[in-house]
C-alpha positions in Angstrom: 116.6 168.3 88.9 115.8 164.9 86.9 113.3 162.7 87.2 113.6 160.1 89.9 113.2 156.7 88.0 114.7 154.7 90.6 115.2 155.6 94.4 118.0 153.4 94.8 119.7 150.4 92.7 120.0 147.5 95.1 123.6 147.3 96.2 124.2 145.5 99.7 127.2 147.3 101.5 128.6 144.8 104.1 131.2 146.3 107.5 134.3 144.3 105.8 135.8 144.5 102.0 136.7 140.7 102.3 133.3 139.9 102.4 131.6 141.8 100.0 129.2 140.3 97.7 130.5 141.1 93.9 127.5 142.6 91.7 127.2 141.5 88.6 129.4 143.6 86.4 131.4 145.0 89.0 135.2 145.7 87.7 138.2 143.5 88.4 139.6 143.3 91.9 143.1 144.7 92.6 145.8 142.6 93.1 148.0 142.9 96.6 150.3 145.0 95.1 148.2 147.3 93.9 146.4 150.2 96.0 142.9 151.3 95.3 142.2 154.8 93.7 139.4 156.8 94.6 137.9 160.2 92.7 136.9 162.8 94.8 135.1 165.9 93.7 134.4 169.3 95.4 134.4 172.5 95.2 137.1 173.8 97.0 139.3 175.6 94.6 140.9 178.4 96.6 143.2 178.8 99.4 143.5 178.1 101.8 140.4 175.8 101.4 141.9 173.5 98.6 145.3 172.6 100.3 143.3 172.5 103.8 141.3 169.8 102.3 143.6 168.1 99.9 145.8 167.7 103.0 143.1 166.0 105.2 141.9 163.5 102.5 145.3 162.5 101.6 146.0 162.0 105.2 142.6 159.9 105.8 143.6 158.0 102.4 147.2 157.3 103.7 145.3 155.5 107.1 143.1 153.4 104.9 145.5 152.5 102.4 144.4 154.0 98.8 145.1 156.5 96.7 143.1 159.7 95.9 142.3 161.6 92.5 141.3 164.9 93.8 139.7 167.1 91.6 137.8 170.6 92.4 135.3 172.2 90.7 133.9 175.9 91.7 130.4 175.9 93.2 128.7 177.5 90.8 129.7 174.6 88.3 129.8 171.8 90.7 126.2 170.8 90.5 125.8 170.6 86.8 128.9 168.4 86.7 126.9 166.2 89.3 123.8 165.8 87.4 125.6 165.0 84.3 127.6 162.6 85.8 124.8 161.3 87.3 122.6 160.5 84.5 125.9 158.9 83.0 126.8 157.2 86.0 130.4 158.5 85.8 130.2 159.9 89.7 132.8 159.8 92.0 133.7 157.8 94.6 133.6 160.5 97.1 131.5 163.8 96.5 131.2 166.8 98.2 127.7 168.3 98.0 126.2 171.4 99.1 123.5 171.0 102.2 120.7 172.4 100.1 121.9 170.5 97.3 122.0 166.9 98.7 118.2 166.3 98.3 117.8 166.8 94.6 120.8 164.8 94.3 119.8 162.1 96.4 116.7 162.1 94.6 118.1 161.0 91.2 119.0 157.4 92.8 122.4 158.2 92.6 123.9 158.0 96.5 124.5 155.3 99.0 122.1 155.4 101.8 124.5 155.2 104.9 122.4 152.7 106.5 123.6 150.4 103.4 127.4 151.9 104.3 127.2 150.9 108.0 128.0 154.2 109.1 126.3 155.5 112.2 125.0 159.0 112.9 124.6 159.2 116.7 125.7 162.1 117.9 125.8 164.4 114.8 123.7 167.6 114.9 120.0 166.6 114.2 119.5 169.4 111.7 122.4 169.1 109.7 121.5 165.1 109.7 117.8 166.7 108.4 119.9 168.4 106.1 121.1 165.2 104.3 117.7 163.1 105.1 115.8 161.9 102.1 112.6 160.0 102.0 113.7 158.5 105.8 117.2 157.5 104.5 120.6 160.1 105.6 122.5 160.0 102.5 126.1 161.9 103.6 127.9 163.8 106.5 130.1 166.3 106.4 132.6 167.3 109.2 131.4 171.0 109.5 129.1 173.8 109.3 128.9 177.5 109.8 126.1 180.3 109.7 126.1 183.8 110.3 126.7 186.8 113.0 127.0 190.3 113.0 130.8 191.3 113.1 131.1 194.9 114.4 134.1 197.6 114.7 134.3 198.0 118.4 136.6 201.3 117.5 133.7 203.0 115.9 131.1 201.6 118.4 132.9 202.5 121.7 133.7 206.2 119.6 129.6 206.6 118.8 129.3 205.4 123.0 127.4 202.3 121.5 126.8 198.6 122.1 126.3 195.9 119.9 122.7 196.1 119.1 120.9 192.6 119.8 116.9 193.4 118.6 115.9 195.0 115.3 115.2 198.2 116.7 118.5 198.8 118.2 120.3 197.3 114.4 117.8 200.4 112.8 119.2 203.3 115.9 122.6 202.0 115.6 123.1 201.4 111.8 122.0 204.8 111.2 123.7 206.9 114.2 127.4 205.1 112.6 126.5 206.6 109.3 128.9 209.0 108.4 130.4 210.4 105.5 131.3 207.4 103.4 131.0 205.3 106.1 127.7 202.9 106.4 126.2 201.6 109.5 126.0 198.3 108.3 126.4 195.8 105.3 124.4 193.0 103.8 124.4 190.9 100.7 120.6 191.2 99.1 121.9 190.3 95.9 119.9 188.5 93.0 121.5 184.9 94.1 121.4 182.4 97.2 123.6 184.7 99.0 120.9 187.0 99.4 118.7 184.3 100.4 120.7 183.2 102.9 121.5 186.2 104.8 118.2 187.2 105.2 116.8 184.1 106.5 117.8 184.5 110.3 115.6 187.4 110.0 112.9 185.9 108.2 112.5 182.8 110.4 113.5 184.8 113.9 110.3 186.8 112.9 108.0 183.6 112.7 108.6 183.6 108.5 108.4 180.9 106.4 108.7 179.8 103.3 105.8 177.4 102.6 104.1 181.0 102.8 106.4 183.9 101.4 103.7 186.7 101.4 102.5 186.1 105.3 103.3 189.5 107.3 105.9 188.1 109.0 107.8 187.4 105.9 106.9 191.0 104.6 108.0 192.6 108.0 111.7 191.0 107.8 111.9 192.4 104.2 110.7 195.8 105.8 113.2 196.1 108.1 116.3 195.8 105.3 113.9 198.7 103.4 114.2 200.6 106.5 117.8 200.4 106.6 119.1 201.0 103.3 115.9 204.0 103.5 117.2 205.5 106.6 121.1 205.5 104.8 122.2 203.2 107.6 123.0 200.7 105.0 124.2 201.5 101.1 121.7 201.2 99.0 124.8 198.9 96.6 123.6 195.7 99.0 121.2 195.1 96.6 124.7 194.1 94.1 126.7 193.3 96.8 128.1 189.8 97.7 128.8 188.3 100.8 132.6 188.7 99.8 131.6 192.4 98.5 130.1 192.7 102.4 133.4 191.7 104.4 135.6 193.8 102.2 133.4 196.6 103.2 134.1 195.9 106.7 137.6 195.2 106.2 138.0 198.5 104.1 136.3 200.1 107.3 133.3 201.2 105.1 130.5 199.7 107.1 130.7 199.9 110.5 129.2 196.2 111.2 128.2 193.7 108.5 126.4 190.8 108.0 129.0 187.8 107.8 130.1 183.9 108.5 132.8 183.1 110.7 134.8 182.4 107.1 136.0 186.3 107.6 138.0 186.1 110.9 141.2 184.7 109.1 140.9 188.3 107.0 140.3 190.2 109.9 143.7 188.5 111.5 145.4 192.3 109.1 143.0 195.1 109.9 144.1 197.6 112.5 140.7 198.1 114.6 139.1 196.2 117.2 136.7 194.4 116.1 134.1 191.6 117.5 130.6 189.5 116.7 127.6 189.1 118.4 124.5 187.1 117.3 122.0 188.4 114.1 119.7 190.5 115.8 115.9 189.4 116.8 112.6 191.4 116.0 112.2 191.6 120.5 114.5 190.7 123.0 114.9 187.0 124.4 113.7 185.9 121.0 115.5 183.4 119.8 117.8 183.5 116.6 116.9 181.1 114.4 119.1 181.0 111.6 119.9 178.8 108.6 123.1 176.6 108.5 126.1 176.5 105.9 127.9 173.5 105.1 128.8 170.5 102.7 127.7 166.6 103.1 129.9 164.6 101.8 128.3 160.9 100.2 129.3 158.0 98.5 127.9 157.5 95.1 126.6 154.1 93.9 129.0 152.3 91.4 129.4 148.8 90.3 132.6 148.3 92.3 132.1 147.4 96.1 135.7 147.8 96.8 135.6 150.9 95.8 132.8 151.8 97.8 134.0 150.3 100.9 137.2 152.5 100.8 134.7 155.5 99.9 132.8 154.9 103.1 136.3 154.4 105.1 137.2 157.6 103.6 134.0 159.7 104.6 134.2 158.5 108.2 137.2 159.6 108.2 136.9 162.9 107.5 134.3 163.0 110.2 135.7 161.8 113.2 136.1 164.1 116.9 140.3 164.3 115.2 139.4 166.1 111.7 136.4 168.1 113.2 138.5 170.1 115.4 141.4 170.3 112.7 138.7 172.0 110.4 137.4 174.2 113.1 141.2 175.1 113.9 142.0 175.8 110.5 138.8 176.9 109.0 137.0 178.7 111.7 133.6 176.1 111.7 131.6 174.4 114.1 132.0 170.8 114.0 129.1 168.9 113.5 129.4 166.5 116.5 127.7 167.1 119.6 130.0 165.3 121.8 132.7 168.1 120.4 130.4 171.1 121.1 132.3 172.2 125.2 135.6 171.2 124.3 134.6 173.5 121.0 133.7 176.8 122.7 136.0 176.2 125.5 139.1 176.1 122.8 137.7 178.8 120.3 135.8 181.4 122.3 135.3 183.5 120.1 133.2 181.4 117.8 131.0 181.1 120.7 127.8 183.3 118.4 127.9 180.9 115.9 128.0 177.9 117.6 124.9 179.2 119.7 123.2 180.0 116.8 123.7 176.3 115.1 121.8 174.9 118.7 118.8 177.0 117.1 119.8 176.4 113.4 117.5 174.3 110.4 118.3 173.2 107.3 117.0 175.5 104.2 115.7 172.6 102.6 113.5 171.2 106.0 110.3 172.1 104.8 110.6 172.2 100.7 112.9 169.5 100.1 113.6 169.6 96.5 111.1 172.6 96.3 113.7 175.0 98.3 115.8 176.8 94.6 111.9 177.7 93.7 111.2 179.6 97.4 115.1 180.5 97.2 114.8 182.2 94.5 111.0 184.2 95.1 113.0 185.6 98.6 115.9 187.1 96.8 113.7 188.2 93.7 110.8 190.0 96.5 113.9 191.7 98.2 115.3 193.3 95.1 111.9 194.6 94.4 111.1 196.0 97.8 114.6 197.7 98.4 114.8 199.4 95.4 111.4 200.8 96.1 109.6 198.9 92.7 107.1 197.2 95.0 106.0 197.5 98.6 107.7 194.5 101.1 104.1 192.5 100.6 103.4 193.3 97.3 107.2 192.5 96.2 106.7 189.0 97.7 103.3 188.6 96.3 104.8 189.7 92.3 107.5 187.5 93.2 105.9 184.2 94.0 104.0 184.6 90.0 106.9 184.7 88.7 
């Protein structure tokens, strides 16, 4: 990330466009006739996401009276294109940012505190609010999140005279009496990349893990237990190269018997012929509690020199956040709004979602305790786990060899 030269240029952000103050420099004002056009940038370039999105700005842009310039970059571009713009102070008026993202970002002096926006947080969820937190100011919200479960084919299970296994030792007894033939007890994603960062994190932190100390036993005996499975051949040995798309078309294909997943797969699973359900990510001892990491954008406004502009902006992100485009987005998208207030009418509505929103009550952000440190411990998980599964390094040692690198 760049240097922080300046927290924050001092822009004062009043409740009303006909009463902001004009900075110096600031670009001319539109006439009457004329309707305001804002940029927005994310990263939503497939489908359904894209038109899901496209259709709930344009709708929130139609209420407030401007026009949008909606443009979509893929993830694994989008945050280079933020940091150049950035440092060229070409951002957006809108931007969609990646949770884990929105702290280096922030840091750059590039966002709009929303206490300078007027916008109010009550009632959000506190850790997703951490999420977007830096220094003491919230820099963006964002209308949903998600994290993971552990989808299962009841078919096979009921077949096998099986439930659901809910502690560690039950995933190890079950994963491996599923195995057969082609056919793995369970997926993952421990690939060389965030994705394999993320999935093992509920079973890092449920074990009393963390990452401001990756080579502490508790760490090392999370990291055992995917050894343990992919050793025992209740899991393919491939998860080490497997994404978390590679995961739910293993599932999907009926090659893994349960797998690792975010409640983005139940519009897939809307064509396969087996029964199929999702409990919570198994805990190291029964009654532990899962305590998992959350996925999710925040959207901010950027800084600029035109107050209009960033009046509409702020408009614009409140709308996309209210009780109305929450539960559109859950409906559409399968995600847990971020609103408290939403979270009984929520379950009561989608009952089947009910394992991940229980898990978000129990949920932190990956950036809580690292801020702008998390890529470094990010990366060290995902490196120790490719060490440790394919047998180069013992589960401590891998973590140990990792964290020098």
């Amino acid at each position: 990330m760049m240097n922080l030269t300046s927290r924050r240029r001092t822009t004062t952000i009043l409740a009303s466009a006909a009463t902001l103050t004009l900075l110096a420099g600031c670009s001319a004002t539109a006439s009457p006739e004329e309707k305001i056009v804002l940029t927005v940038l994310n990263k939503n370039v497939n489908e359904p996401d894209k038109t899901i999105f496209i259709d709930l700005l344009d709708g929130c842009a139609e209420q407030i009276g401007v026009t949008l310039n909606q443009q979509q970059v893929p993830g694994a571009e989008i945050i280079q294109r933020i940091l150049q713009q950035a440092s060229s102070h070409t951002l957006p008026d809108l931007l969609e940012i990646d949770n884990p993202e929105l702290k280096g970002i922030a840091a750059t002096g590039a966002l709009a505190p929303l206490s300078d926006l007027g916008i109010d947080t009550a009632g959000f969820n506190e850790a997703f609010i951490e999420s977007a937190t830096w220094e003491g100011e919230v820099y963006g919200l964002g209308p949903q999140v998600n994290t993971l479960g552990l989808f299962y084919n009841a078919e096979m299970l009921a077949a096998a005279g099986l439930e659901p296994p809910t502690t560690w030792d039950e995933l190890k007894a079950t994963a491996a009496a599923l195995r057969q033939g082609d056919v793995y007890g369970v997926a993952f994603s421990a690939a060389a990349s965030y994705q394999g960062t993320w999935q093992f994190l509920p079973f890092m932190w449920s074990n009393g893990g963390d990452e401001t100390d990756l080579t502490s036993p508790e760490v090392a005996e999370a990291a055992q237990l995917w050894v343990d499975l992919v050793n025992s051949g209740g899991a393919s040995e491939s998860v080490v190269t497997w994404t978390q798309a590679d995961v739910t078309d293993q599932f999907i294909a009926g090659k893994a018997a349960m797998a690792v997943s975010g409640p983005w797969q139940v519009p897939l699973l809307d064509a396969v012929d087996f029964d199929w359900g999702v409990v919570k990510i198994p805990v190291p001892e029964a009654g532990d509690p899962v305590v998992a990491s959350f996925g999710g954008e925040v959207w901010s406004v950027p800084l600029s020199d035109s107050p209009e502009r960033m009046a509409k902006a702020t408009e614009l992100l409140e709308c996309i956040n209210t009780p109305e485009s929450q539960m559109e987005l859950a409906s559409k998208r399968y995600t847990v709004p971020t609103r408290d207030d939403l979270f009984d009418d929520y379950l009561a509505e989608y009952p089947l979602m009910e394992p991940f929103a229980e898990t978000i009550v129990t949920a932190r952000a990956r950036t809580a305790k690292l801020g702008e440190g998390w890529p470094v411990a990010a990366t060290t998980i995902y490196e120790a786990l490719q060490l440790a599964i394919t047998g180069q390094e013992t589960a401590p040692n891998a973590f140990v060899v990792a964290s020098t690198h």
